[in-house]
Each structure stands twice: as structure tokens, then as C-alpha cells.
C-alpha positions in Angstrom: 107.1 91.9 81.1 107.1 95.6 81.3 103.9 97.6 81.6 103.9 99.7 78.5 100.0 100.9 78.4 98.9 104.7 80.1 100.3 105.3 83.0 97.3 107.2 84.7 95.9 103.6 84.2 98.2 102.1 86.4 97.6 105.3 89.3 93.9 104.7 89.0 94.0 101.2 89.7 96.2 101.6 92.7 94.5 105.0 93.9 97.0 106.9 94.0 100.4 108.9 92.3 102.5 105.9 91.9 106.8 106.9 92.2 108.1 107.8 89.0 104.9 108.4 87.3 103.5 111.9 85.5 101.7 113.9 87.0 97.7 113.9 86.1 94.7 114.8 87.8 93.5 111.3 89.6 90.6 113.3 91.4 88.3 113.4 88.3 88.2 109.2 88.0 88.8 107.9 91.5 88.3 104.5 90.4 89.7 101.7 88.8 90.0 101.9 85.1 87.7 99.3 83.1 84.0 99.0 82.6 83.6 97.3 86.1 85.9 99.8 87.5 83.0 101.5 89.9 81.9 98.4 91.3 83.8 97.6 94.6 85.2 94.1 95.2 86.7 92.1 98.0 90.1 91.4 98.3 91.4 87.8 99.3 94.5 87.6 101.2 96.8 86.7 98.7 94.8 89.4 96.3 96.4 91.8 99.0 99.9 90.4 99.1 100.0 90.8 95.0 98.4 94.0 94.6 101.0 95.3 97.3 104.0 93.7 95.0 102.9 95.1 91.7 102.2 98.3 93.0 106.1 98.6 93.8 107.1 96.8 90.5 105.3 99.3 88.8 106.3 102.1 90.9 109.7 101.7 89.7 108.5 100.1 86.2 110.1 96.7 86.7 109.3 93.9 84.6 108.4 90.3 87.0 111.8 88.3 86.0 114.2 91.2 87.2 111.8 92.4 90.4 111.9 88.2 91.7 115.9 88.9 91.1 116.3 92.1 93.6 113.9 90.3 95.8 116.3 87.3 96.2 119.4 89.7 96.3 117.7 91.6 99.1 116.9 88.5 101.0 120.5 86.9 100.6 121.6 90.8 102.4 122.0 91.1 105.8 119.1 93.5 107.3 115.0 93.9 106.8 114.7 92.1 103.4 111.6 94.5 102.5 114.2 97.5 103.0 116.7 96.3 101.2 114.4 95.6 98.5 113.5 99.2 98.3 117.0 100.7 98.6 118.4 98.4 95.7 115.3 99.7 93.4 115.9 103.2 94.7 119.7 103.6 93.5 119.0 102.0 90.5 120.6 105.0 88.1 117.4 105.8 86.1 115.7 106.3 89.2 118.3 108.5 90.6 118.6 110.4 87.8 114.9 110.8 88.1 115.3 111.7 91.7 117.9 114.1 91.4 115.3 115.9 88.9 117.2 115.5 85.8 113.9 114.1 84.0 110.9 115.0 84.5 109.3 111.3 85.5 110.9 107.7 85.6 110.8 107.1 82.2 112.2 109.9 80.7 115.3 109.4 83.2 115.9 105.6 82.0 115.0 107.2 77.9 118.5 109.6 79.0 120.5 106.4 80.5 119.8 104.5 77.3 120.9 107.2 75.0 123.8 107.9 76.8 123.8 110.7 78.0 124.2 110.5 81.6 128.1 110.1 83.1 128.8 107.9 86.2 132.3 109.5 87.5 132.9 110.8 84.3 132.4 107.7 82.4 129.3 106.9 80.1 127.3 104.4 81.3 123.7 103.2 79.8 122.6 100.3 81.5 119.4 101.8 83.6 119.6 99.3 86.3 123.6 100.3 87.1 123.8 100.2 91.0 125.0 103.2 91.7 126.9 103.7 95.3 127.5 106.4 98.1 129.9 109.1 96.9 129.2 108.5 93.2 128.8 111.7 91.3 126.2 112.0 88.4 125.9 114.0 85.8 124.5 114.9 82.2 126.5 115.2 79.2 126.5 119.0 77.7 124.0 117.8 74.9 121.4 116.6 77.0 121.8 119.8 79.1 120.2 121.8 76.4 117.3 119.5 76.4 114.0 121.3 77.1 112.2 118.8 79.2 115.9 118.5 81.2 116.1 122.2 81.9 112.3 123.1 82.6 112.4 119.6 84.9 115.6 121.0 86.5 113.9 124.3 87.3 110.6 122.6 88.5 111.9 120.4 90.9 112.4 121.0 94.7 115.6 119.3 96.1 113.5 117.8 99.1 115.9 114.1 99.4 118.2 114.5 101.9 120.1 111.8 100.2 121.0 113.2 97.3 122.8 116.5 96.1 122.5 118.1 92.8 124.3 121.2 91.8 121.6 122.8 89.1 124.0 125.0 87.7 126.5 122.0 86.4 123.7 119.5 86.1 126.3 117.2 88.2 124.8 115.7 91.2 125.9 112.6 94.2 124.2 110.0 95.7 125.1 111.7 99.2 124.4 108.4 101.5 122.3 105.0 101.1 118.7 106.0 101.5 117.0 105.1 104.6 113.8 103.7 104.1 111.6 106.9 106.1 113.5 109.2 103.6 112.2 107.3 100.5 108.9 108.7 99.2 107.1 105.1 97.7 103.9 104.3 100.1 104.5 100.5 100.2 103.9 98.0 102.9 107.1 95.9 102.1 106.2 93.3 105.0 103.4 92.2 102.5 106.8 91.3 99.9 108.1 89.5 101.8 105.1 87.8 102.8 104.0 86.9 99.1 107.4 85.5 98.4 107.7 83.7 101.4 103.9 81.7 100.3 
């Protein structure tokens, strides 16, 4: 099941700005949400493993049914399973839509997939999780271009990914190369993945 509830919940509870999520001031609670959330507690190995496996699902807002399914896709790919894992939830099309700045957070960029209004090589497409490929130009339809939260999230965000290109003035943009795992900005320790699914 997706996690539907606040998102500065979900940041509080892992400590930190989770990928994809808006931005909110986590300095004034630094602490777990809940009535027990200033007490400390211990952690038991498996404890660990999860907590490090939730906090990508919900990094890229992935309900448990369709995370398991990129995990076994990534582990049936040649390579670092835990890589592969990430790269296949990074070029997911919300996300890169999101990444390319086109919304302002995750959710908004999978809202603008649903509706429509985002072109994969010129055709629509609204399935969120659409793989997209190397060399496959995004873009937004003219409507959503006028959309304010699409044009002040298209003037407030830095192109810092060298794996993607986005032309600001067109709202078009291209999933330059397959992101290398260094270049992709989740703080994850995906050898504890692998580890929990391997149990």
C-alpha cells in the first residue's frame, strides 16, 4: 500500500529530506513523530535492514507489491542488484519529470503523468511507472505549461543532474544517459536491500 499521510511525517521518522518529498523545516522536530517519538530505541538487525528498505520505497513513494517487483527485476539484471534497483526507480517517468524540475516534488510530477499531460517522443503517455530510456525526450503539453506551480518549479530549480537535459524555454527535456549510482541524490545503503531480501 501507498503511504498517503503528511509527508514531513515520513522525513521525521527517517531524519532526514527524503527524495521526492517537499520541502519543510525538519530542524524544529528532530525526532520521530508520535507521542514516544523522543525516546530513543535500539534497533535489531533486521529492524535495520527494513528501516533501510522503506526509507527507499518511500523515497520514491512505492507501494510494497510493486517495490518486491523492481527488486526481483533488478536481481534477474546483470550487475550490483542494489544499483540496479535504484536506476530502475530513478527513470521511472514521474520521477524524471520530477527530476528534470517540471513539478515541484514527486507527487505533483506523477499528479502531471496521470492527467496527461506529459509527452514521451511526442506521444501521450500516463502510466507513472513508464521506463523511460537513454535518448528519450520529455516534454509537457502547452496546457500544463501555463500551470503556476510548473512555471515557478521550472524557475526554482537548478539543473545540477548531469544525466538529464532540460531546455526551460520549451519545457522539452532528455534522459541524457542511465544514471550512475554516485550521480543519484537518494542517501540509501542498498547492500542492506539486498540483504533484507536475501533473509
Amino acid at each position: 500500500m501507498r503511504y498517503t499521510g503528511p509527508k514531513d511525517r515520513l522525513s521525521r521518522k527517517y531524519g532526514e529530506l527524503l527524495s521526492g518529498m517537499p520541502m519543510f523545516e525538519i530542524n524544529k522536530r528532530p525526532y520521530q513523530p508520535g507521542q514516544h517519538g523522543l525516546k530513543r530505541s535500539k534497533s535489531s538487525e533486521y529492524g535495520s535492514l527494513l528501516h533501510e528498505k522503506q526509507k527507499l520505497r518511500h523515497s520514491y513513494s512505492i507501494p510494497e507489491k510493486q517495490f518486491r517487483r523492481y527488486f526481483l527485476k533488478a536481481n534477474k539484471t546483470k550487475g550490483p542488484t542494489g544499483e540496479i534497483l535504484i536506476q530502475l526507480l530513478e527513470t521511472r517517468l514521474d520521477n524524471v519529470v520530477y527530476r528534470m524540475g517540471f513539478a515541484p516534488t514527486l507527487f505533483s510530477a506523477r499528479q502531471l503523468v496521470s492527467h496527461g499531460h506529459v509527452l514521451v517522443n511526442n506521444k501521450k503517455i500516463n502510466i507513472p511507472s513508464y521506463a523511460v530510456k537513454p535518448g528519450t525526450e520529455i516534454a509537457l503539453k502547452e496546457n500544463a505549461q501555463k500551470i503556476e506551480a510548473v512555471k515557478n518549479s521550472m524557475k526554482n530549480t537548478p539543473q545540477v543532474l548531469s544525466y538529464v537535459s532540460v531546455d526551460k524555454n520549451t519545457f522539452k527535456g532528455k534522459l541524457v544517459q542511465m544514471p550512475q549510482r554516485g550521480e543519484i541524490p537518494v542517501n540509501i545503503n542498498e547492500r542492506l536491500i539486498v540483504e533484507f531480501y536475501s533473509r
